[in-house]
C-alpha positions in Angstrom: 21.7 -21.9 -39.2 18.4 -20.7 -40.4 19.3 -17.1 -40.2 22.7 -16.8 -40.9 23.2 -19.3 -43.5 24.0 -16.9 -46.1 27.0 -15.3 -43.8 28.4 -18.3 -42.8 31.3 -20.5 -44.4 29.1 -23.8 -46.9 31.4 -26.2 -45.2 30.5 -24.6 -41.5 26.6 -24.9 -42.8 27.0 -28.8 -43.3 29.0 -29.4 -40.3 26.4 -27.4 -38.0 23.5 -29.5 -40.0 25.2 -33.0 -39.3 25.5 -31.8 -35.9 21.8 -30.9 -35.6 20.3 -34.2 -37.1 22.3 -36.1 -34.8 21.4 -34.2 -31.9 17.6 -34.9 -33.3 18.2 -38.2 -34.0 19.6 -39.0 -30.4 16.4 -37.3 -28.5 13.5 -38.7 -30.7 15.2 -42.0 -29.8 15.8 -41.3 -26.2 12.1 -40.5 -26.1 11.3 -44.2 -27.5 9.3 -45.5 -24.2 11.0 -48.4 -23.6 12.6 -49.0 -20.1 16.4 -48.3 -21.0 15.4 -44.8 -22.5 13.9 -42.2 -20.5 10.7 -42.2 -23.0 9.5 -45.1 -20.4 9.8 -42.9 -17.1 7.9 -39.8 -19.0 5.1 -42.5 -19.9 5.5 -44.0 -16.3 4.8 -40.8 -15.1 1.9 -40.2 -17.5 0.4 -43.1 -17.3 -2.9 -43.2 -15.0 -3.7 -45.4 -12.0 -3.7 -48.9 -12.6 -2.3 -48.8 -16.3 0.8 -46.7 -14.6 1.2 -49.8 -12.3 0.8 -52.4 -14.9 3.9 -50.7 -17.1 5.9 -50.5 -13.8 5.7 -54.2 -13.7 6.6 -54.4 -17.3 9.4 -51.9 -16.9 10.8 -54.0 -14.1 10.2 -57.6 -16.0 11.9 -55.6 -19.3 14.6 -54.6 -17.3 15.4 -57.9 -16.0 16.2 -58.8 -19.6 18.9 -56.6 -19.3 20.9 -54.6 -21.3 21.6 -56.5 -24.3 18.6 -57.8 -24.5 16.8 -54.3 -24.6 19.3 -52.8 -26.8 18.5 -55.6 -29.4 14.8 -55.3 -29.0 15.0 -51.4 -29.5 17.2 -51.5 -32.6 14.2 -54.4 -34.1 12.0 -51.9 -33.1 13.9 -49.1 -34.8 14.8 -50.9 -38.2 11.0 -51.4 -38.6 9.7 -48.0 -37.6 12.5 -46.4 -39.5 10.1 -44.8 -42.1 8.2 -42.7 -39.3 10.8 -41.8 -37.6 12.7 -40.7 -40.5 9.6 -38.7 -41.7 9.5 -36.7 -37.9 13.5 -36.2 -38.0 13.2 -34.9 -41.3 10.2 -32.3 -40.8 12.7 -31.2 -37.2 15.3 -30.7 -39.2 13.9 -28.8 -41.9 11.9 -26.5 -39.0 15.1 -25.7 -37.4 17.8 -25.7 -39.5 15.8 -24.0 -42.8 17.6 -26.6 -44.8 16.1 -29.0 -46.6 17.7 -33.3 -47.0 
């Protein structure tokens, strides 16, 4: 989109921008390291020694929750950190598309 937005179609621009800020949208909250999302095995992997086994036990005592019960503490977690993570899809958005919200 950034280099051929003046070739292409206005109405093919906004559908390949709504398409790109989901697309960002969906990894920044994939990356969210909680155990359901695959954030928590890249920090499981990061993670040290002991700390690294201390989050292993919380990732297996989260995951016991189960499902529902992560997917409602992740969208709690979302609603309030909505301003940040707005701000970082945003500033990905702008850097890849060229177009500005």
């Amino acid at each position: 989109i950034r280099f051929f937005q003046d070739m292409l179609n206005p109405s093919l621009v906004i559908a390949l921008g709504i398409i790109v800020w989901i697309n960002i949208m969906l990894a920044i909250f994939n990356l969210i390291p909680f155990p359901p999302l695959d954030g928590s095995k890249i920090l499981s992997i990061l993670l040290p020694g002991p700390i690294g086994r201390a989050y292993e036990q919380f990732r297996s005592m989260f995951e016991q929750i189960g499902i529902l019960g992560g997917v409602l503490l992740l969208l709690v977690l979302f609603f309030f950190f909505m301003p940040y993570f707005a701000a970082i899809i945003e500033t990905l958005f702008s850097f890849i598309t060229g177009l500005s919200i």
